[in-house]
Backbone as CSV, one residue per row, in Angstrom:
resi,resn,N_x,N_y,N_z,CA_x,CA_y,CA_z,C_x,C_y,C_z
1,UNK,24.455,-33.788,26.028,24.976,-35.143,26.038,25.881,-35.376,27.253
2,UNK,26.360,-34.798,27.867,27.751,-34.161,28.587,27.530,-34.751,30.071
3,UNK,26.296,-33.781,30.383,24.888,-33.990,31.181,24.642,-35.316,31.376
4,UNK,23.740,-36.316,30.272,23.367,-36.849,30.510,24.278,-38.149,30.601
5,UNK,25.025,-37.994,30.137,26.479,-39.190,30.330,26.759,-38.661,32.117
6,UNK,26.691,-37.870,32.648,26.882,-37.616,33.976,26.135,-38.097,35.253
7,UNK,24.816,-37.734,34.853,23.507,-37.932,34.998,23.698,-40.026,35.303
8,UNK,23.396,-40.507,34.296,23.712,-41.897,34.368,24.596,-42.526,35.213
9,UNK,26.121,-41.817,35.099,27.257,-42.475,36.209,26.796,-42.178,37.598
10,UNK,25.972,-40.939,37.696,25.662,-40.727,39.136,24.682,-41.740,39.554
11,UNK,24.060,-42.380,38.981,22.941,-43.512,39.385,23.878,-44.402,39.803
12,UNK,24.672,-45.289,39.229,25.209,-46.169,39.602,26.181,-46.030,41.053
13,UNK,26.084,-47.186,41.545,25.949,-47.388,43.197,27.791,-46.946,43.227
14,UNK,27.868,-45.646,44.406,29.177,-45.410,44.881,29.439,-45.927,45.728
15,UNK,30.590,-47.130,45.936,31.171,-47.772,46.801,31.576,-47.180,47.929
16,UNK,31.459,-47.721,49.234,31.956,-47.252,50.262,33.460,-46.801,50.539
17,UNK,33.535,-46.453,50.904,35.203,-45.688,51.154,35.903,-44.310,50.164
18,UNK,35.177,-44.527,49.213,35.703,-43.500,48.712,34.424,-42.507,48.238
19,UNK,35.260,-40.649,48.511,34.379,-39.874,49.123,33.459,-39.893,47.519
20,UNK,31.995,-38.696,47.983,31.379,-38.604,46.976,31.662,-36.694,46.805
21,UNK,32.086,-36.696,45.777,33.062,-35.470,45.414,32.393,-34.665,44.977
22,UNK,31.674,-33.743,44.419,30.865,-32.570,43.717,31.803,-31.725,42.492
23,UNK,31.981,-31.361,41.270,32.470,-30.516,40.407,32.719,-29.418,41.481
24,UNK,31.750,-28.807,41.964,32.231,-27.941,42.825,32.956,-28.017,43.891
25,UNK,33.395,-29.178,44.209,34.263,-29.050,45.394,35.941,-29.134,44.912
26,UNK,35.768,-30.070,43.587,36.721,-29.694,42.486,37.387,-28.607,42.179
27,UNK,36.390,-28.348,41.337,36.718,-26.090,41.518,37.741,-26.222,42.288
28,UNK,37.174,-26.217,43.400,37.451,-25.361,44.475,38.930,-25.913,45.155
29,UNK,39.360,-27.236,45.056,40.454,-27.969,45.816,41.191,-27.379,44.274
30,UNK,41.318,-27.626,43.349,42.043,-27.359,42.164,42.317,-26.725,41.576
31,UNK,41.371,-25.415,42.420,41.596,-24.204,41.421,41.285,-24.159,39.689
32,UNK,40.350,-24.787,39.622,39.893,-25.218,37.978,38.035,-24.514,37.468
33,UNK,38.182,-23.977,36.396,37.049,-23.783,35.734,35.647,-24.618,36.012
34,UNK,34.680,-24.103,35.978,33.541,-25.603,36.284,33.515,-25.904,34.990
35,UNK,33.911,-25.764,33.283,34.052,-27.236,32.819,35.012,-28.554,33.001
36,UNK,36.485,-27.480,33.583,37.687,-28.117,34.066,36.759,-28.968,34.514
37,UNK,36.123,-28.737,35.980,35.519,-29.212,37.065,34.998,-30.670,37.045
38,UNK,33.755,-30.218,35.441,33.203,-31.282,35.662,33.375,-32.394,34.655
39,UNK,34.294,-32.330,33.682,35.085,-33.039,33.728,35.728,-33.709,34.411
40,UNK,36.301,-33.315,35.194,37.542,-34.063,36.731,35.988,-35.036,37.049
41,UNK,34.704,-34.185,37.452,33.732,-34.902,37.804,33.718,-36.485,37.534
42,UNK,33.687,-36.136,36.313,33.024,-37.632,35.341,33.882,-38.800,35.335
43,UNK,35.042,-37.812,35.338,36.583,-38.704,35.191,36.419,-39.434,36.403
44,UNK,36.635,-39.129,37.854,36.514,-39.624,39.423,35.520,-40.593,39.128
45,UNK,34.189,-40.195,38.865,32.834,-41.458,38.633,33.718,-42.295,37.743
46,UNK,33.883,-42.128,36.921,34.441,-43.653,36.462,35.611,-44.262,36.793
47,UNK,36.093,-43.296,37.236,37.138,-44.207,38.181,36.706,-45.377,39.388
48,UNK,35.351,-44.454,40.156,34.958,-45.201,41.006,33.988,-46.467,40.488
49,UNK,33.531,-46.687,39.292,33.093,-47.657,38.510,34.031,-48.821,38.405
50,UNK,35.588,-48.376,38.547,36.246,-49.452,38.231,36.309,-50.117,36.955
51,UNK,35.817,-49.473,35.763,35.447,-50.283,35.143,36.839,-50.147,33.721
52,UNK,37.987,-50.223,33.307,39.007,-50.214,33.329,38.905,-50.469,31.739
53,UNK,37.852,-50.469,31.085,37.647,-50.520,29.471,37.320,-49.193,29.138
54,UNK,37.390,-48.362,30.012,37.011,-46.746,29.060,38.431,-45.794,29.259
55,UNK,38.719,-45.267,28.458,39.470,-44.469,27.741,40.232,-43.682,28.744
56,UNK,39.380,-43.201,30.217,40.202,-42.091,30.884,40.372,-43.578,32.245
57,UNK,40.067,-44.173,32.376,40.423,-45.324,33.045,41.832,-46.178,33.004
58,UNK,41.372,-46.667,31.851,42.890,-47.046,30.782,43.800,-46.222,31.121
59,UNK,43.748,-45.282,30.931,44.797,-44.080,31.306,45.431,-43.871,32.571
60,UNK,44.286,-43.719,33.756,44.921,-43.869,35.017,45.239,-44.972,35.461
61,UNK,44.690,-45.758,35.303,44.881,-47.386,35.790,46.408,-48.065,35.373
62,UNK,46.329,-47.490,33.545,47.640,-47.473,33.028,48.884,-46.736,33.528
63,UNK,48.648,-45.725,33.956,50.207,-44.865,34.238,50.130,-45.486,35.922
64,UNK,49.600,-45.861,36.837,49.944,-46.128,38.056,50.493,-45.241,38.759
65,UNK,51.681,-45.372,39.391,52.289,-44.072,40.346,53.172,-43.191,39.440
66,UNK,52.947,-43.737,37.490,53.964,-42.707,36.497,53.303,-41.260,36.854
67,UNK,53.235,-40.474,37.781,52.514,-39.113,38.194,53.246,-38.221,37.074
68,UNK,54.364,-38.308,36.311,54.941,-37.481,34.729,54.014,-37.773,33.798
69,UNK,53.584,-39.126,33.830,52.824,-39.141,32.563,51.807,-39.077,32.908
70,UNK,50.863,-39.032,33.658,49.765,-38.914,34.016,49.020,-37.523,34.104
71,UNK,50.058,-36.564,34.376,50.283,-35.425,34.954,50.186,-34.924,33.329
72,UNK,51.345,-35.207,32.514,51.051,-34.751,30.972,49.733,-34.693,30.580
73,UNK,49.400,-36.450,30.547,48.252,-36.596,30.195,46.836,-35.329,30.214
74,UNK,46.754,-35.405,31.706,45.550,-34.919,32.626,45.903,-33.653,31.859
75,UNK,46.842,-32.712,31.559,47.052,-31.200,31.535,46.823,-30.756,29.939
76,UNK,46.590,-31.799,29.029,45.913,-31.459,28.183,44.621,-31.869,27.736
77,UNK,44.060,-33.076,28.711,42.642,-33.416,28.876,41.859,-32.426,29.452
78,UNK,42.614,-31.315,30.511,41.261,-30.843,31.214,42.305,-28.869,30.544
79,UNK,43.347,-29.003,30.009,43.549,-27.809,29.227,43.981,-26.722,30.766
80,UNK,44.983,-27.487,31.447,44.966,-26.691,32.765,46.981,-26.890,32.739
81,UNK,47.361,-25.544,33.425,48.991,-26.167,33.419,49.634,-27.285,34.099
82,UNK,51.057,-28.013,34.288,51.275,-29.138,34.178,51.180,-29.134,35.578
83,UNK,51.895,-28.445,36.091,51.404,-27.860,37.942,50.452,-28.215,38.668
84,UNK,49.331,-27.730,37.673,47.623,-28.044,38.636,47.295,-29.307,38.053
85,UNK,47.876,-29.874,37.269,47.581,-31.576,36.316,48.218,-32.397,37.520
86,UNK,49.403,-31.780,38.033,49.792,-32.663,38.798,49.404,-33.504,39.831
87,UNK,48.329,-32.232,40.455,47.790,-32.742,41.960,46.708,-33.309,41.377
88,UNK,45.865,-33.265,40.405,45.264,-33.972,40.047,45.466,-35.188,39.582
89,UNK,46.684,-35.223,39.107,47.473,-36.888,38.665,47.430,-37.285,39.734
90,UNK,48.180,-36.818,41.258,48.546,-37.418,42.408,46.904,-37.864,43.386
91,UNK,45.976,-37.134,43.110,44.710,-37.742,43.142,44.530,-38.809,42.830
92,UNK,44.235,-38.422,40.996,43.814,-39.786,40.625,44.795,-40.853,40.970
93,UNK,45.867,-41.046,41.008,47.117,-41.934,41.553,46.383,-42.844,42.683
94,UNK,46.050,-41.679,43.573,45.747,-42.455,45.349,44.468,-43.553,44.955
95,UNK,43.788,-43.079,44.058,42.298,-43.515,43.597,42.439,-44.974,43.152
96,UNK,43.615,-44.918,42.004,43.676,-46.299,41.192,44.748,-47.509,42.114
97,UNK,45.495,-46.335,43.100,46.618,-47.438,43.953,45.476,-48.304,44.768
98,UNK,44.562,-47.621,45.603,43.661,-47.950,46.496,43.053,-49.361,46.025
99,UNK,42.413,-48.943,44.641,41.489,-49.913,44.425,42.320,-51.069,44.028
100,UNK,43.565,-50.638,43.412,43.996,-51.861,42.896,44.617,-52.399,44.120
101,UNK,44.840,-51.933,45.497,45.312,-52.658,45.872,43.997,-53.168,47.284
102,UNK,43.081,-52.629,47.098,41.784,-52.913,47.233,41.435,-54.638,46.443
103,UNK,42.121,-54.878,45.515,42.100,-56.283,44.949,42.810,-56.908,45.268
104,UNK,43.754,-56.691,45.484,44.657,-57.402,45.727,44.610,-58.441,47.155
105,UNK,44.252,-57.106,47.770,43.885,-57.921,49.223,42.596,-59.067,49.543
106,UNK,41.753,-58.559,48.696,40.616,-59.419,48.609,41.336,-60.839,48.215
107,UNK,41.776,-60.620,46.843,42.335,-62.123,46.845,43.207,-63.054,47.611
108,UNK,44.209,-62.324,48.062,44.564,-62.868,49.463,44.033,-63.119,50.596
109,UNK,42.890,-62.582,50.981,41.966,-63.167,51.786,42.397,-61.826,53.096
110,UNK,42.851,-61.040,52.812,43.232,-59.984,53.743,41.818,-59.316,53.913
111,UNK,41.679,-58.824,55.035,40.184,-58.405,55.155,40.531,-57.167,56.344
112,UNK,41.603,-56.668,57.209,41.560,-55.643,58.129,43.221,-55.113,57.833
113,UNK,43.223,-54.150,57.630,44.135,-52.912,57.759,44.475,-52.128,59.226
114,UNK,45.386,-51.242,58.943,45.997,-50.213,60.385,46.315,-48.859,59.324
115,UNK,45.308,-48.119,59.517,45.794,-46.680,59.321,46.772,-46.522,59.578
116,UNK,47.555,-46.122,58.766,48.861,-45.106,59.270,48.840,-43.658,58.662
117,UNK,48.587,-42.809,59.597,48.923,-41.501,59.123,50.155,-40.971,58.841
118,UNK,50.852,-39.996,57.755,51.878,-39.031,57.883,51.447,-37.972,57.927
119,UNK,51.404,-37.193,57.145,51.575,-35.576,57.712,50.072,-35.062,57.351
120,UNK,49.424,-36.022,56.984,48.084,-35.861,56.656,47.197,-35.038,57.707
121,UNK,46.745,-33.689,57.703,45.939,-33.213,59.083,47.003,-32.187,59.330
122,UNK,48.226,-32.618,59.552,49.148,-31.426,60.107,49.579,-30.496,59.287
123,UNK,49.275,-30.269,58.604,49.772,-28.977,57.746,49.239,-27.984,57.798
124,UNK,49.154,-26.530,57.308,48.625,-25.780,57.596,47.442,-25.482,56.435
125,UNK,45.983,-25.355,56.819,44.840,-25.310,56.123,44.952,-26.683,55.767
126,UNK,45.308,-27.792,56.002,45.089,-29.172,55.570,43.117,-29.367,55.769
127,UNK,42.204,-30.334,54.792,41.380,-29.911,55.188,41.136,-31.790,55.696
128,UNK,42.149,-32.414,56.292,41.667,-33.716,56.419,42.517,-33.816,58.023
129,UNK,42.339,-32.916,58.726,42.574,-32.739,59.943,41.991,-33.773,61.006
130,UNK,40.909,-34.208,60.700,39.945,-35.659,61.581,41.336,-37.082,61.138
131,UNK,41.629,-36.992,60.399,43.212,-38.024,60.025,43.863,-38.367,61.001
132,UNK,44.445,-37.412,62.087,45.485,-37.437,62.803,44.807,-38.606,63.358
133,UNK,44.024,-38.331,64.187,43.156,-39.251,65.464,43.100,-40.826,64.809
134,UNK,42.946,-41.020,63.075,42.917,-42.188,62.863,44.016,-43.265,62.902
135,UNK,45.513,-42.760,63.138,46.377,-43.895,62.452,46.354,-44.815,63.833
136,UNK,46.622,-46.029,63.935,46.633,-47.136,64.733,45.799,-47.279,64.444
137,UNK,44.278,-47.031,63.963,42.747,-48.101,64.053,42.797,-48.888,62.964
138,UNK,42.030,-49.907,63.656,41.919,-51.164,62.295,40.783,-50.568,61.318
139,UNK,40.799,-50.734,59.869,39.553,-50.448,59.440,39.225,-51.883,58.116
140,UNK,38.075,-51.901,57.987,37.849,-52.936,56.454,38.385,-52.550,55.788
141,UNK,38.869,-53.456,54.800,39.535,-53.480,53.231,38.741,-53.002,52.517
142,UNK,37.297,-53.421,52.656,36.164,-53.402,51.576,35.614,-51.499,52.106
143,UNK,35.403,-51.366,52.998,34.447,-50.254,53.627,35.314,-48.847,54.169
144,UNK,36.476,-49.468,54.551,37.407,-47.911,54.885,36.663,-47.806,56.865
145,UNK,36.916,-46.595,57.612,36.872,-46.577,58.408,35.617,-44.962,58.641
146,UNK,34.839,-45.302,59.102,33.680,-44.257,59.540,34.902,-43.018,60.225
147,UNK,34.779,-41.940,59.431,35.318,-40.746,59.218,34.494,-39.535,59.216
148,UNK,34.165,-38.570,60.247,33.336,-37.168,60.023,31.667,-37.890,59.313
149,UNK,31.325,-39.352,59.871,30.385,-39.504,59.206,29.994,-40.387,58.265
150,UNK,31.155,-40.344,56.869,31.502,-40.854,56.097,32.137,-42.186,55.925
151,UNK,31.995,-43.310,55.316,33.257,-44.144,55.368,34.249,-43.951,54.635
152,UNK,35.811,-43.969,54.854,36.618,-43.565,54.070,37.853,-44.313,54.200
153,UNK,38.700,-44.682,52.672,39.744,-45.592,52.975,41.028,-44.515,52.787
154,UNK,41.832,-44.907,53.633,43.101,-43.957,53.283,43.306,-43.853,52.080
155,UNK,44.198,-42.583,51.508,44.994,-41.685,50.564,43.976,-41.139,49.483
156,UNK,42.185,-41.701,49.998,41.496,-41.408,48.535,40.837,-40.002,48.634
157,UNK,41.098,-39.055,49.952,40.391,-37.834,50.099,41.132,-36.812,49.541
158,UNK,40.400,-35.568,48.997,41.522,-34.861,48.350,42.800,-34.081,49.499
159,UNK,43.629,-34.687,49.066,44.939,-33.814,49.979,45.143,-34.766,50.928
160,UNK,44.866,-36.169,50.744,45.065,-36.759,51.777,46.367,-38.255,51.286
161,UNK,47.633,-37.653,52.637,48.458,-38.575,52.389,48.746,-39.961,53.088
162,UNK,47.268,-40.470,53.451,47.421,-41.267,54.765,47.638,-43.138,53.893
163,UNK,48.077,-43.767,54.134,47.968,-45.504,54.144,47.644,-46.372,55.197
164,UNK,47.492,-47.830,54.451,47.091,-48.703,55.373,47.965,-49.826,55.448
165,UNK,48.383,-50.393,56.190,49.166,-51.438,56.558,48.041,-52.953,56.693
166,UNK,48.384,-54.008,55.652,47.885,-55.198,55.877,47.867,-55.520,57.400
167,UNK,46.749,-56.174,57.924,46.606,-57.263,59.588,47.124,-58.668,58.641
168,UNK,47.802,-59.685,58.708,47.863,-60.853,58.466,47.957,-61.658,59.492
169,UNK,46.632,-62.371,59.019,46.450,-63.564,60.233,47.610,-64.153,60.824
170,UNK,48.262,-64.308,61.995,48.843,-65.195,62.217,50.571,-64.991,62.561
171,UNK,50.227,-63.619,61.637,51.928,-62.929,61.225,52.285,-61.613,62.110
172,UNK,50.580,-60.954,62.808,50.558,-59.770,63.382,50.775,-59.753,64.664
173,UNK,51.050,-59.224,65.600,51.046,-59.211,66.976,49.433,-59.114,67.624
């Protein structure tokens, strides 16, 4: 059943900007079991669904930047300590800030951003090192900025602490 509830979310169309993640790459950033894994899996797909009536949605969408409660939450959903729940809270965090503020802008009619990087890339074994080179570029609201290939919107890669600064017509230099 597990499977095929998985199976299904993967059909449905993944929006641009945010990455397409594997259980195994999970594992592997989190240090987690592959059921941990694919769990986290299913959880991310519906996050990227947006669709804010299911149960682990509600949840992230609900706690916002509460990374304590979220962090609780997550550490007895995926049965992992509060430590490794965390970075996974601070994940899902970047995921639900993005999109929601991915709306936000739409309705305002905001349509171009400015990367700003912080320490994103510079750290040591950081694996979002292509970052540095991005902050000053404009990228879409809707699409994120062509990255290693990929399109990608700031803070949604794993380990990645980068933002975007609104362009407002009129108000920007």
């Amino acid at each position: 059943m597990f499977s095929a509830m998985l199976n299904l979310l993967k059909r449905k169309e993944h929006p641009k900007g945010y990455p397409k993640y594997s259980a195994k790459e999970f594992e592997k950033f989190f240090a987690l079991d592959k059921e941990q894994s694919k769990k986290l899996e299913s959880d991310y797909l519906l996050l990227l669904q947006f669709d804010n009536k299911s149960d682990f949605s509600e949840l992230a969408f609900g706690a916002g930047r509460d990374l304590f409660k979220l962090s609780t939450s997550l550490a007895s959903r995926y049965g992992v300590p509060k430590t490794r729940a965390g970075a996974v809270a601070h994940f899902f965090a970047n995921i639900t800030t993005t999109r929601n503020d991915q709306i936000s802008k739409q309705k305002l009619g905001i349509s171009t951003c400015i990367w700003k990087t912080s320490v994103c890339g510079m750290r040591k074994n950081d694996p979002n090192i292509s970052h540095v080179s991005l902050s000053g570029q404009a990228y879409n609201v809707n699409t994120g900025l062509l990255v290693d290939g990929n399109y990608l919107l700031p803070g949604v890669a794993l380990g990645c602490t980068c933002n975007g600064r609104s362009v407002i017509p009129g108000f920007d230099d």
